[in-house]
N, CA, C and O of each residue as an XYZ file, in Angstrom:
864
protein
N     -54.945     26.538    182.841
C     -54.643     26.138    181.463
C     -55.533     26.929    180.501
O     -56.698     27.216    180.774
N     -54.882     27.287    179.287
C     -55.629     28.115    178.602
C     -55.856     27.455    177.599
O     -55.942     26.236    177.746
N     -56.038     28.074    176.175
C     -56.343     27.211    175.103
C     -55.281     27.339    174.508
O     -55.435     26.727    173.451
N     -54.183     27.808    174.542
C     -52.832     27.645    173.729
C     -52.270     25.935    174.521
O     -51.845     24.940    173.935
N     -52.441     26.106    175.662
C     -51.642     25.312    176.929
C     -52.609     23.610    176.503
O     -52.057     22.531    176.720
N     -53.480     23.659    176.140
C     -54.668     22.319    176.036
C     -54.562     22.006    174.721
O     -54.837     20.852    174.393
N     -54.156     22.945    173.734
C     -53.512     22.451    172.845
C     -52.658     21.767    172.615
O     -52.796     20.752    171.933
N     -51.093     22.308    173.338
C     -49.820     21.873    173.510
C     -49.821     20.298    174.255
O     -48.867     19.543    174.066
N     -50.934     19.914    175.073
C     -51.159     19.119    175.822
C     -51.461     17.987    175.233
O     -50.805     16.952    175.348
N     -52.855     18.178    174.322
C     -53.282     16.745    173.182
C     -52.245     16.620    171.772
O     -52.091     15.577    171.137
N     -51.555     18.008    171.440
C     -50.375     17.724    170.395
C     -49.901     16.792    169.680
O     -49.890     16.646    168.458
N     -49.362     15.931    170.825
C     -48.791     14.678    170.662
C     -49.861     13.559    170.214
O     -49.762     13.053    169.096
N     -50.575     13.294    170.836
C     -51.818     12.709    170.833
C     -52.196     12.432    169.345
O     -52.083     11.400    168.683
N     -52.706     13.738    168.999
C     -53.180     14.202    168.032
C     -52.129     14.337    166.571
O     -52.811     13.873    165.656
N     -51.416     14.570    166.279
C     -50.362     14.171    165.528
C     -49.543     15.316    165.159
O     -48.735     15.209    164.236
N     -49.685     16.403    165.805
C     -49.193     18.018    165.536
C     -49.309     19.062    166.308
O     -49.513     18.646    167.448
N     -49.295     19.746    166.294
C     -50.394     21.095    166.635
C     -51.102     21.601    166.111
O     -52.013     22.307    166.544
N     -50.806     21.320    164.960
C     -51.857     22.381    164.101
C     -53.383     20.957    163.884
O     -54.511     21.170    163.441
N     -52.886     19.816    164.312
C     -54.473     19.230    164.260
C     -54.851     19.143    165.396
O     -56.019     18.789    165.554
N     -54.126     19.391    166.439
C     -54.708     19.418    167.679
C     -55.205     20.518    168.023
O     -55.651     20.599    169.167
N     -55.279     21.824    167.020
C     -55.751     23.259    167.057
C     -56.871     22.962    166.241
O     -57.907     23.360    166.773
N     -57.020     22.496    165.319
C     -58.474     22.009    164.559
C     -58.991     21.526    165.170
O     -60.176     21.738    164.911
N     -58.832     20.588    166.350
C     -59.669     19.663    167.207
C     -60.404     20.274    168.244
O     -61.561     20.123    168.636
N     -59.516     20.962    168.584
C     -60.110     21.487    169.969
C     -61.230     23.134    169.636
O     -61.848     23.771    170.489
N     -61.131     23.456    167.894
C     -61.734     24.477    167.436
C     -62.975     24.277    167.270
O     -63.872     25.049    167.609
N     -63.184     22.489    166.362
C     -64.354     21.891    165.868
C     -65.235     21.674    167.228
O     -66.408     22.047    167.260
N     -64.606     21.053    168.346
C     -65.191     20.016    169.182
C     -65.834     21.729    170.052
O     -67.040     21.757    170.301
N     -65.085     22.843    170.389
C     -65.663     24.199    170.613
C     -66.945     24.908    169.952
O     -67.902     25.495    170.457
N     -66.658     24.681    168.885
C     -67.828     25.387    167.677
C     -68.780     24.558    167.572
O     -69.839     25.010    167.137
N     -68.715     23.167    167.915
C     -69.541     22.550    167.778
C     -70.753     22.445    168.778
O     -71.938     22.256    168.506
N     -69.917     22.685    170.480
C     -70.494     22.533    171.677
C     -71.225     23.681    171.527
O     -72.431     23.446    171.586
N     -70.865     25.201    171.300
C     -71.637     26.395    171.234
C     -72.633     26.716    170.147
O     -73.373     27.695    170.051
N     -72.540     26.052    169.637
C     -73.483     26.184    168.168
C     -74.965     25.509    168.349
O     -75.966     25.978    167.807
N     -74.974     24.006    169.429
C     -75.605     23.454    170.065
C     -76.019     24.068    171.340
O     -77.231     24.077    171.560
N     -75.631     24.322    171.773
C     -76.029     24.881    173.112
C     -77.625     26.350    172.854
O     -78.820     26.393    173.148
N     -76.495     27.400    172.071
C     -77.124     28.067    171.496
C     -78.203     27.883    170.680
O     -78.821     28.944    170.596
N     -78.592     27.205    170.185
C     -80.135     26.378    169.206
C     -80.762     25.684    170.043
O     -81.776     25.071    169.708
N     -80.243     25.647    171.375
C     -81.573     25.172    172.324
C     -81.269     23.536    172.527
O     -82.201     22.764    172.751
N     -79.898     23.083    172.429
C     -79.807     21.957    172.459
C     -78.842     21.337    174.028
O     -78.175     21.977    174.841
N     -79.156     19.880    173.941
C     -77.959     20.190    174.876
C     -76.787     18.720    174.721
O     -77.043     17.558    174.404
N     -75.745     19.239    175.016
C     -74.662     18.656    174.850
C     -74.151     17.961    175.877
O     -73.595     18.491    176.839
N     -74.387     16.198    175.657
C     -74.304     15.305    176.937
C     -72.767     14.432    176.408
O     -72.523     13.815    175.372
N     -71.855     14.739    177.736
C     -70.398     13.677    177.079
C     -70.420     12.724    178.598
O     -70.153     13.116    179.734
N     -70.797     11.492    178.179
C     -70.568     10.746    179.535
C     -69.189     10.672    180.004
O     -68.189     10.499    179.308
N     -69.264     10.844    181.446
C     -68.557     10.693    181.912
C     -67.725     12.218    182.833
O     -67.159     12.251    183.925
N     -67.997     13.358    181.775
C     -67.334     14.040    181.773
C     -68.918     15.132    182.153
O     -69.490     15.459    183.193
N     -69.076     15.319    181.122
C     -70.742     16.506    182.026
C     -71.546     16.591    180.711
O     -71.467     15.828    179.747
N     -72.403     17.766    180.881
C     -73.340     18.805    180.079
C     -73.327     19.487    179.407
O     -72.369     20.093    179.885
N     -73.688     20.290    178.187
C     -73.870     21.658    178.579
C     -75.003     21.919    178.225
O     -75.441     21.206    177.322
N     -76.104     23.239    178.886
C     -76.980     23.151    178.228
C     -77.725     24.724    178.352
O     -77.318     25.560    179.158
N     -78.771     24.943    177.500
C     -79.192     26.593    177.646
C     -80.354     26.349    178.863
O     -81.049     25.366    179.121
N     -80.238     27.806    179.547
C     -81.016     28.117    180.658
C     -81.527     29.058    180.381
O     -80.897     29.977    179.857
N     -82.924     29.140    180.659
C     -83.385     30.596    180.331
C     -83.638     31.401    182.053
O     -83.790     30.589    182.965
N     -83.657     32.131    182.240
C     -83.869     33.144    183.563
C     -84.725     33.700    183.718
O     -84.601     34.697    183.006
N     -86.048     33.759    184.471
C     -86.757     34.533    184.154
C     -86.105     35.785    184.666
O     -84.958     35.973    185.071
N     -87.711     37.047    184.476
C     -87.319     38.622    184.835
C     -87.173     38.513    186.580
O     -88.191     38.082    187.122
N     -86.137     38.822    187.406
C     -86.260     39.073    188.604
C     -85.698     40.633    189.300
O     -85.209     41.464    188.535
N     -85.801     40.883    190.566
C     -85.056     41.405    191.206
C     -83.830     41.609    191.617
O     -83.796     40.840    192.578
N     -82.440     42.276    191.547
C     -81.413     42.129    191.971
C     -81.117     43.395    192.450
O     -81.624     44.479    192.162
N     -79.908     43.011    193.497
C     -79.198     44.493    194.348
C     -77.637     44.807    193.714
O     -76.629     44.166    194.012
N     -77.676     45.528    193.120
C     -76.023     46.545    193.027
C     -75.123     45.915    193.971
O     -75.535     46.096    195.117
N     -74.009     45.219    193.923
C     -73.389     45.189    194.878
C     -72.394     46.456    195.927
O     -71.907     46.485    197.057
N     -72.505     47.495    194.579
C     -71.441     48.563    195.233
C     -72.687     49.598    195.597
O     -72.601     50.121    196.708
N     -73.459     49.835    195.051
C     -74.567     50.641    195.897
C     -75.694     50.319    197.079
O     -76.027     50.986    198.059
N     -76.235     48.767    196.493
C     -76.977     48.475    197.443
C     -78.336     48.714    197.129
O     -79.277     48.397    197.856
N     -78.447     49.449    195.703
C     -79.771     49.676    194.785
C     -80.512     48.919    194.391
O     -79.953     48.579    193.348
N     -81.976     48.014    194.481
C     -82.633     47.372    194.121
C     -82.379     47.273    192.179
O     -82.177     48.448    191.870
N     -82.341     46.753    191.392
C     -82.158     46.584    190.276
C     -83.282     45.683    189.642
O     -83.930     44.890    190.324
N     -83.449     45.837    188.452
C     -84.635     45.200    187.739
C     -83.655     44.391    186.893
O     -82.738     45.044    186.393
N     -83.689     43.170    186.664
C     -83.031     42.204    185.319
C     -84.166     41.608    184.802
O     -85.155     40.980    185.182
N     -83.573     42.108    183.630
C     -84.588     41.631    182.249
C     -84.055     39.940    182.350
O     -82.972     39.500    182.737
N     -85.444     39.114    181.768
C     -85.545     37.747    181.547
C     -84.068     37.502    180.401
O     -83.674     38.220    179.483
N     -83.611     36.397    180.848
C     -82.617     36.331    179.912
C     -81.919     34.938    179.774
O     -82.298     34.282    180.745
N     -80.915     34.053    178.867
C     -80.531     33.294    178.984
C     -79.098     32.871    179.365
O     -78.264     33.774    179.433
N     -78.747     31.712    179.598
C     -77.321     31.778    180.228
C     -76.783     29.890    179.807
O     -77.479     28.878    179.893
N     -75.522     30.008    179.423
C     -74.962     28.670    179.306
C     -74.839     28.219    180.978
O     -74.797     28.878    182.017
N     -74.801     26.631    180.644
C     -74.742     26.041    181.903
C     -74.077     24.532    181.737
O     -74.446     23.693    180.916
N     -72.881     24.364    182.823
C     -72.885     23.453    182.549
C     -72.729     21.671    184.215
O     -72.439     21.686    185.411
N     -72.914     21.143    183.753
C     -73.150     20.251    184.722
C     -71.856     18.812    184.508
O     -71.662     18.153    183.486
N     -71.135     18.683    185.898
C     -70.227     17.919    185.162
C     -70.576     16.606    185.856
O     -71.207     16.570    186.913
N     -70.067     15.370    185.109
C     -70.645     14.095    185.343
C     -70.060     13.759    186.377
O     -69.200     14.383    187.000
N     -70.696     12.357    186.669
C     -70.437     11.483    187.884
C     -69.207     10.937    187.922
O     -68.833     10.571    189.036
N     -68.539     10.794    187.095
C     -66.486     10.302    187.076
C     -66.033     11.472    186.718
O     -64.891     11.207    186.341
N     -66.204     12.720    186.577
C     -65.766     14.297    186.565
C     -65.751     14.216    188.215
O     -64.787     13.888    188.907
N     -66.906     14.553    188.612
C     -67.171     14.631    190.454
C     -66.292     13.848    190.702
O     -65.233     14.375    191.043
N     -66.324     12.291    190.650
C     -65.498     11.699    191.640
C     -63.910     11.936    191.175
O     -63.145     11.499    192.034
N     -63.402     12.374    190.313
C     -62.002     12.645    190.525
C     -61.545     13.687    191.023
O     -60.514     13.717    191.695
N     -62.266     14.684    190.750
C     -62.125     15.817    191.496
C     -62.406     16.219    193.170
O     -61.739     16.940    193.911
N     -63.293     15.675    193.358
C     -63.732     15.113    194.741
C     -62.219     14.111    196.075
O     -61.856     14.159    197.250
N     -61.836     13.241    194.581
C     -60.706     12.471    195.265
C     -61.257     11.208    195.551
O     -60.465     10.294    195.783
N     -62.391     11.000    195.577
C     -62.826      9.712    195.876
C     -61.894      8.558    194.885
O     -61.273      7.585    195.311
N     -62.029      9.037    193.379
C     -61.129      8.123    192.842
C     -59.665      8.843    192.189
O     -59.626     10.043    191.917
N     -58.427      7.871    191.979
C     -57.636      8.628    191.727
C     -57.292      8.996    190.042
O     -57.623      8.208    189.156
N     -56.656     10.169    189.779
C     -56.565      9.590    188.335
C     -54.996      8.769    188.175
O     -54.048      8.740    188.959
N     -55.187      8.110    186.762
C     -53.957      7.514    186.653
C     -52.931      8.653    186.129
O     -53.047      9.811    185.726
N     -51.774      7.659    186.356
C     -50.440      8.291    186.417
C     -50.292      8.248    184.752
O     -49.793      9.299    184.350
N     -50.602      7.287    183.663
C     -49.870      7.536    182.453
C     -51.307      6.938    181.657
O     -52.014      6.003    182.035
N     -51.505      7.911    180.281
C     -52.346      7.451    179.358
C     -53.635      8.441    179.762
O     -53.367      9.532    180.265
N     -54.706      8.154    179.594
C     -56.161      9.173    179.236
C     -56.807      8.946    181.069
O     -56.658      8.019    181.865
N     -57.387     10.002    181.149
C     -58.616      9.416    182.435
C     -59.740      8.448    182.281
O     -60.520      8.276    181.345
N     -59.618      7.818    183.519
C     -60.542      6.479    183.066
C     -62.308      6.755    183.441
O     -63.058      6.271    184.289
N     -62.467      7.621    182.508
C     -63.759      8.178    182.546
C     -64.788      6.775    182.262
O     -64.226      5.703    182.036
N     -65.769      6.819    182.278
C     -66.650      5.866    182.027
C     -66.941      6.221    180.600
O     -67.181      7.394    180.314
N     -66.933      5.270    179.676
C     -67.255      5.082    178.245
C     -68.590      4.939    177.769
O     -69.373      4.159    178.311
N     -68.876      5.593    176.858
C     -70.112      5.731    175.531
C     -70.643      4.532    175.488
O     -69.684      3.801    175.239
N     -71.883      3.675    175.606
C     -72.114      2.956    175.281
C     -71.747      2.248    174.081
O     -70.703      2.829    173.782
N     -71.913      1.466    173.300
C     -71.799      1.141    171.558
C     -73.309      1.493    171.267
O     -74.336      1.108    171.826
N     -73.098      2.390    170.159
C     -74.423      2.635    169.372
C     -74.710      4.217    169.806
O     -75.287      5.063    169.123
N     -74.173      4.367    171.068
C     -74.805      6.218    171.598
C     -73.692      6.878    170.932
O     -73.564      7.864    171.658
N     -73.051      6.955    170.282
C     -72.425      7.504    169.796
C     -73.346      8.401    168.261
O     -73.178      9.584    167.962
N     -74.004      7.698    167.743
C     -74.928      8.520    166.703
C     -76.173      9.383    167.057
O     -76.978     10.093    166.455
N     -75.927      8.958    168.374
C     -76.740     10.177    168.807
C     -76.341     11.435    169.440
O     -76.650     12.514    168.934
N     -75.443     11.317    170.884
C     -75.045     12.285    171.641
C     -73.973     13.271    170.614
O     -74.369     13.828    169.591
N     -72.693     13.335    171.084
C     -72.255     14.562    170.827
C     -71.421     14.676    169.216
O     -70.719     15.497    168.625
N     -71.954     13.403    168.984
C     -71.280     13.224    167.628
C     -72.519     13.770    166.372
O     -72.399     14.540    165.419
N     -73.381     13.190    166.750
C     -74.837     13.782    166.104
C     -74.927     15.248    166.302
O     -75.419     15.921    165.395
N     -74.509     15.812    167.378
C     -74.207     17.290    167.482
C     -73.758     18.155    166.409
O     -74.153     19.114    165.745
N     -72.444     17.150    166.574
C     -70.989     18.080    165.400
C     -71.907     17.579    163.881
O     -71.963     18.495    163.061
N     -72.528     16.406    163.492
C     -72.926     16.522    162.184
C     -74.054     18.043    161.919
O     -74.081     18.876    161.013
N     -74.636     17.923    162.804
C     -76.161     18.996    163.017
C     -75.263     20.337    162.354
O     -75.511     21.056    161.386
N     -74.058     20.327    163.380
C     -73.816     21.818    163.069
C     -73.258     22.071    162.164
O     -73.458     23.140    161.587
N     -72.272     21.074    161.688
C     -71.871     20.707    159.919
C     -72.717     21.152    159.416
O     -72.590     22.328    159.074
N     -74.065     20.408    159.102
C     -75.102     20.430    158.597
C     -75.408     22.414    158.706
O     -75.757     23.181    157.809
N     -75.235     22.569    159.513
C     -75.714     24.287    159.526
C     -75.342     25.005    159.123
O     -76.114     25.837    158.645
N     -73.715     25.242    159.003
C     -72.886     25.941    158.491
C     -72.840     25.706    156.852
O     -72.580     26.568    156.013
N     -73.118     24.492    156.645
C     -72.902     23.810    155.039
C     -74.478     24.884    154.754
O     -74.071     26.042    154.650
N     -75.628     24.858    154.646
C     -76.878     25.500    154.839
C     -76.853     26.927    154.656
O     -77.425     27.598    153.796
N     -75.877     27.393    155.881
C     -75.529     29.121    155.652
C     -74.799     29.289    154.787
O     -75.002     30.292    154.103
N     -73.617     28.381    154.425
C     -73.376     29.108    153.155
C     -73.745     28.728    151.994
O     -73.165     29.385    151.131
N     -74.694     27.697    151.434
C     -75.513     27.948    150.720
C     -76.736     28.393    150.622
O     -77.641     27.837    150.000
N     -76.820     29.569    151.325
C     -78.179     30.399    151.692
C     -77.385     31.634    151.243
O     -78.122     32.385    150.605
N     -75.890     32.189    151.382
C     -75.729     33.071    151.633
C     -75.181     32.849    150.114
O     -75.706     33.777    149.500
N     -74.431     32.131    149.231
C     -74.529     31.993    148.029
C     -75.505     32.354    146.907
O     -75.314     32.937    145.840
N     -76.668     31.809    147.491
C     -77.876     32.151    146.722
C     -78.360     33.461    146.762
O     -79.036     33.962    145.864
N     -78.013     34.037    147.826
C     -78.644     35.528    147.748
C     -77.677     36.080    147.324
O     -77.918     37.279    147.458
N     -76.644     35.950    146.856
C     -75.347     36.721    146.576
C     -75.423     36.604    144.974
O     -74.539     37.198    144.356
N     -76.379     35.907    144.253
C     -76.557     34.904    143.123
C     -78.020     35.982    142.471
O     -78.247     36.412    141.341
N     -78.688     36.103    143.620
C     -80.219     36.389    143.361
C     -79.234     38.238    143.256
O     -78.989     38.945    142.279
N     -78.971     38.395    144.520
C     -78.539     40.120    144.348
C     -77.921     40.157    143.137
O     -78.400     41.118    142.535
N     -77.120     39.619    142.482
C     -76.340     40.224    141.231
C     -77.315     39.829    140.372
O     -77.244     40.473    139.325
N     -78.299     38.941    140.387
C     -79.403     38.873    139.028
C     -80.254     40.358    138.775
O     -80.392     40.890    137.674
N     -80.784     40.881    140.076
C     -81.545     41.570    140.080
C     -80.608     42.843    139.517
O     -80.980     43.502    138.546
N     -79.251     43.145    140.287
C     -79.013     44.374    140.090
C     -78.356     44.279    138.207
O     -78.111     45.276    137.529
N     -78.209     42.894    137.757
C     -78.086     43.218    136.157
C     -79.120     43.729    135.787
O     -78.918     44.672    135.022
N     -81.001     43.352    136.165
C     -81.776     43.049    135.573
C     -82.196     44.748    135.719
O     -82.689     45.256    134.712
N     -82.028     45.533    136.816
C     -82.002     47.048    136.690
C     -81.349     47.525    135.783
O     -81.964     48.215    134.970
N     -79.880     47.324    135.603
C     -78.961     48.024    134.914
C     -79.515     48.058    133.509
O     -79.601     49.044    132.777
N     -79.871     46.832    133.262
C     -80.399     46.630    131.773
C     -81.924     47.866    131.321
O     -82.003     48.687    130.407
N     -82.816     47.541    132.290
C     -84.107     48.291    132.103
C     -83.684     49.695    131.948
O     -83.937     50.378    130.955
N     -82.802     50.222    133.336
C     -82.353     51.469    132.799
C     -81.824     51.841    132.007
O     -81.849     53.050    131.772
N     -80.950     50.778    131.071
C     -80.421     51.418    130.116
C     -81.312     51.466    128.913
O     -81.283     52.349    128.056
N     -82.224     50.272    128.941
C     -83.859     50.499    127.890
C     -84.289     51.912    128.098
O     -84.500     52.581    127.087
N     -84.435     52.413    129.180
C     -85.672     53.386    129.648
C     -84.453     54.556    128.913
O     -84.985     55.447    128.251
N     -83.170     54.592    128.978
C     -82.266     55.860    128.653
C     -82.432     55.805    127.153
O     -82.466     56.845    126.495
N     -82.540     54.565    126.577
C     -82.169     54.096    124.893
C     -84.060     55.173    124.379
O     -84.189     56.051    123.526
N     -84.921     54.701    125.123
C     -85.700     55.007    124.695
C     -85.828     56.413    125.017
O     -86.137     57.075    124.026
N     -85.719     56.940    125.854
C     -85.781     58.717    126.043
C     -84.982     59.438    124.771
O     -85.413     60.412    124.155
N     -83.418     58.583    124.448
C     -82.842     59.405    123.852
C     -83.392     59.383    122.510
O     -83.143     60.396    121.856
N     -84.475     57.962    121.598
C     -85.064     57.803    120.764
C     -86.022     58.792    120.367
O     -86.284     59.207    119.238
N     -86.656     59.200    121.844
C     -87.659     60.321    121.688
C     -87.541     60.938    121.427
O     -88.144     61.358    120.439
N     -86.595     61.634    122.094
C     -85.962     63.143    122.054
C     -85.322     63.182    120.504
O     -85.577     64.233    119.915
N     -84.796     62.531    120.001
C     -84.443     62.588    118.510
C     -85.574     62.564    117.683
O     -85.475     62.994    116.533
N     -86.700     62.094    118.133
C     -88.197     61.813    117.146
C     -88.555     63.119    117.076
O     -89.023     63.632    116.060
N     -88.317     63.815    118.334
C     -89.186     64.884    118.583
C     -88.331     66.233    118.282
O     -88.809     67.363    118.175
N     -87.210     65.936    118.191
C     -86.237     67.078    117.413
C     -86.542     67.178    115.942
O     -86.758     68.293    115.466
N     -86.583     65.939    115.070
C     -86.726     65.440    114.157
C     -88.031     66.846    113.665
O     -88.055     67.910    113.047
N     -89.130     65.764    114.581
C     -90.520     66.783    113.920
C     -90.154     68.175    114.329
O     -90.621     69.095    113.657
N     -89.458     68.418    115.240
C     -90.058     70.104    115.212
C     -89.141     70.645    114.453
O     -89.386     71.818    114.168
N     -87.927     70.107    113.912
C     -87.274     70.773    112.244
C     -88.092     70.270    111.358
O     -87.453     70.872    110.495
N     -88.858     69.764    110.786
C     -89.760     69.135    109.883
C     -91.197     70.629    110.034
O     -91.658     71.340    109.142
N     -91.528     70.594    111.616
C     -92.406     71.863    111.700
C     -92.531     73.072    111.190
O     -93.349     73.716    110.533
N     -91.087     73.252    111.865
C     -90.413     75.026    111.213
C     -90.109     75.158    109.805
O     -90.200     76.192    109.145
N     -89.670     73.800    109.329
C     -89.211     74.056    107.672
C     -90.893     74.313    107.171
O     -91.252     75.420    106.770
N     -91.602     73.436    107.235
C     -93.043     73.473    106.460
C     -93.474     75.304    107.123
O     -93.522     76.219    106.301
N     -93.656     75.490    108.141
C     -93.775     76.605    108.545
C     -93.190     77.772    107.956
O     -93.956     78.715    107.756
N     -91.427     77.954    107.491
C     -91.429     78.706    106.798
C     -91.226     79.189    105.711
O     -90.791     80.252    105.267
N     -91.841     77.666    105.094
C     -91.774     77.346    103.780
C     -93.316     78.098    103.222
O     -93.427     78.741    102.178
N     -94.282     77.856    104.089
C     -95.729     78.389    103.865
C     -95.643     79.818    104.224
O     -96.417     80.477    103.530
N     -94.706     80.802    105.396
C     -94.684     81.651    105.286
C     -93.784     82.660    103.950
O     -93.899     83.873    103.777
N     -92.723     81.481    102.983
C     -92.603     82.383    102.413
C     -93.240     82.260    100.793
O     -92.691     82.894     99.892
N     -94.604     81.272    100.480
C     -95.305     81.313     99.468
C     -96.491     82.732     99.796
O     -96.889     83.529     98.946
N     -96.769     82.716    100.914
C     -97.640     83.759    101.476
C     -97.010     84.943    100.833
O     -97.546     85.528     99.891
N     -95.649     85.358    101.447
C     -94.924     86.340    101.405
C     -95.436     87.036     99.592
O     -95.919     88.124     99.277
N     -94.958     85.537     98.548
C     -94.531     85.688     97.233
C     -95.613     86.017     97.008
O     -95.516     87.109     96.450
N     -97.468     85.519     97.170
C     -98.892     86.119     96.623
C     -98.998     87.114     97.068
O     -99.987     87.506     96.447
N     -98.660     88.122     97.892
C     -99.052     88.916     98.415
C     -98.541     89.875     97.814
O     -99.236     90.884     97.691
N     -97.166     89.861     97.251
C     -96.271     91.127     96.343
C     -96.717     91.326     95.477
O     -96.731     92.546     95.310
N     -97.344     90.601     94.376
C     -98.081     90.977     93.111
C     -99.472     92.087     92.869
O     -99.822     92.947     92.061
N    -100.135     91.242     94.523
C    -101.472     92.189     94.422
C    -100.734     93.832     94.963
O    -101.461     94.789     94.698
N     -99.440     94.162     95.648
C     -99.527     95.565     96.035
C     -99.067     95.687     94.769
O     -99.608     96.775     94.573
N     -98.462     95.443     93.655
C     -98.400     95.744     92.355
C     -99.008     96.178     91.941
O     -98.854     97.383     91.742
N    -100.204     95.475     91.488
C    -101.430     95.783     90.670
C    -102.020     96.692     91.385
O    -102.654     97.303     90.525
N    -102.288     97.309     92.607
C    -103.188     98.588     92.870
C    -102.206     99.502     92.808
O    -102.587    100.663     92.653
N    -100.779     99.265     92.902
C    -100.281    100.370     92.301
C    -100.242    101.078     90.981
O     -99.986    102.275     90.846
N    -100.581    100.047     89.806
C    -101.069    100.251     88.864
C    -102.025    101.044     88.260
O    -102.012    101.797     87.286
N    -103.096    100.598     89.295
C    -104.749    101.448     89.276
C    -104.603    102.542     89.608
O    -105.586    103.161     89.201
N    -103.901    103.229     90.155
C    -103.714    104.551     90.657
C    -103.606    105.516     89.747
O    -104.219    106.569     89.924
N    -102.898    105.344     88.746
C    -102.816    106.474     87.658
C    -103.971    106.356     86.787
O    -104.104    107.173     85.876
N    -104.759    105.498     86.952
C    -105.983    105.447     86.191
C    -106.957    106.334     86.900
O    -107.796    106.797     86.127
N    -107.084    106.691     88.094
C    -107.936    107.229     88.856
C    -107.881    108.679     88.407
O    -108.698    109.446     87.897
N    -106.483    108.776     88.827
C    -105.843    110.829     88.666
C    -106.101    110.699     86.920
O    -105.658    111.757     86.475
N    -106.655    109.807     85.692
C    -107.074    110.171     84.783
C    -108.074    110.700     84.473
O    -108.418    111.688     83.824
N    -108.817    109.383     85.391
C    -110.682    110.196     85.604
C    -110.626    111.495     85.994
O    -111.264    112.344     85.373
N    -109.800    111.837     87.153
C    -110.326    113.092     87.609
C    -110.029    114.245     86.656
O    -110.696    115.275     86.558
N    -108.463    113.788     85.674
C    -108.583    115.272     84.814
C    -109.637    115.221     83.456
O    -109.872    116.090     82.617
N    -110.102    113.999     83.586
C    -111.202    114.092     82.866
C    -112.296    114.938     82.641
O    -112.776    115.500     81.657
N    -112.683    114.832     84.454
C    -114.179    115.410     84.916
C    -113.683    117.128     84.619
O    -114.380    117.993     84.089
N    -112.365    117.264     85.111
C    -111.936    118.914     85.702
C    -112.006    119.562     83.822
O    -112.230    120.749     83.582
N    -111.820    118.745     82.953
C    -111.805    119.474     82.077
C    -112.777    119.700     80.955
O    -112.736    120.444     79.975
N    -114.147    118.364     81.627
C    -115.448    118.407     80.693
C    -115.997    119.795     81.855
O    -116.711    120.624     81.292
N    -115.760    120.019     83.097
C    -116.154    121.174     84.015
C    -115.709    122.320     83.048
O    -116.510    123.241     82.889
N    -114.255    122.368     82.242
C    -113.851    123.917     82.023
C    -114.744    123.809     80.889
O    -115.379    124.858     80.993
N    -115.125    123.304     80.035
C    -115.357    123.618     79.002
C    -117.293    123.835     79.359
O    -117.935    124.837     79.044
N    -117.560    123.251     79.695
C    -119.343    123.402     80.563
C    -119.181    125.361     80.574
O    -119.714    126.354     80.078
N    -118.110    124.985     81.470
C    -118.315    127.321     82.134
C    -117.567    127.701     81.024
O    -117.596    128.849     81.467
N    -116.870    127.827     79.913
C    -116.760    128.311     79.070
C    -118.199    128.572     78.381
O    -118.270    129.170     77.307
């Protein structure tokens, strides 16, 4: 029997298929979820299940015959109860119509054994996904809280860079605003010694002609 076939089986039971496919999914997820966290899963009447750990031993290849090293490791296990054994055994029979007459839950063990299980793992799954909410909550805070700074850190570069364009046209204008007052004092004085010049070539026909008249 498989799990399509154990479905088809409680169906009726259960009021469908499709809740007798929820049933047999929960009461699954529930047993492995437990098992796996180190727990163990007791159904009277019926068995166990529970984690085993292994230590590191020795083993042989069966097709070579090679000594082998196995790493320490763990393994599901399960153990089936004392009205499991005896029907299977034959000692007792099962009945012909209605459920197997397994031996029943005390009153009251029920909030503990495998029902306390399925809440636990409720409980776990409800947990993961509000764990996995919150970081999904925290990741999009943070990656706004980048987007934003970088766009500060861009607002402000491009502020700079305009400050600093700003002054260095502010530089060059004063710059060649002072180079061209320079320019304007400077034309007057080659003026004026051009001026002085014909005063000089006066002196000299001065001297040349108090000379002619001396040697006369």
């Amino acid at each position: 029997m498989n799990k399509a076939q154990l479905v088809e089986a409680i169906a009726d039971k259960m009021g469908g298929r499709q809740q007798a496919a929820d049933a047999v999914d929960h009461v699954l997820d529930a047993i492995v979820r437990a098992v796996v966290s180190g727990e163990r899963v007791s159904v009277t009447g019926f068995g166990s299940f529970e984690k085993v750990d292994r230590p590191a031993r020795y083993a042989r290849n069966p097709q070579t015959g090679e000594r082998v090293r196995v790493k320490k490791t763990s393994v599901p296990r399960f153990r089936a109860g004392q009205g499991f054994k005896d029907l299977v055994s034959g000692s007792k029979k099962l009945p012909r119509g209605g459920e197997v007459a397994v031996k029943k839950a005390p009153k009251g063990s029920l909030t503990g054994g495998a029902s306390a299980t399925v809440k636990k793992a409720a409980a776990k799954k409800t947990t993961a996904a509000k764990k996995a909410t919150a970081k999904k909550a925290t990741a999009k805070k943070t990656t706004a809280k980048k987007t934003t700074a970088a766009a500060k850190k861009t607002t402000a570069k491009k502020t700079t860079a305009k400050k600093t364009t700003a002054a260095a046209k502010k530089t060059t204008a004063a710059k060649k605003a002072t180079a061209k007052k320079a320019t304007a004092k400077k034309a007057p004085a080659k003026k004026a010694t051009a001026k002085k010049a014909p005063a000089k070539k006066s002196t000299a026909r001065k001297s040349t002609a108090k000379r002619t008249t001396r040697s006369r």
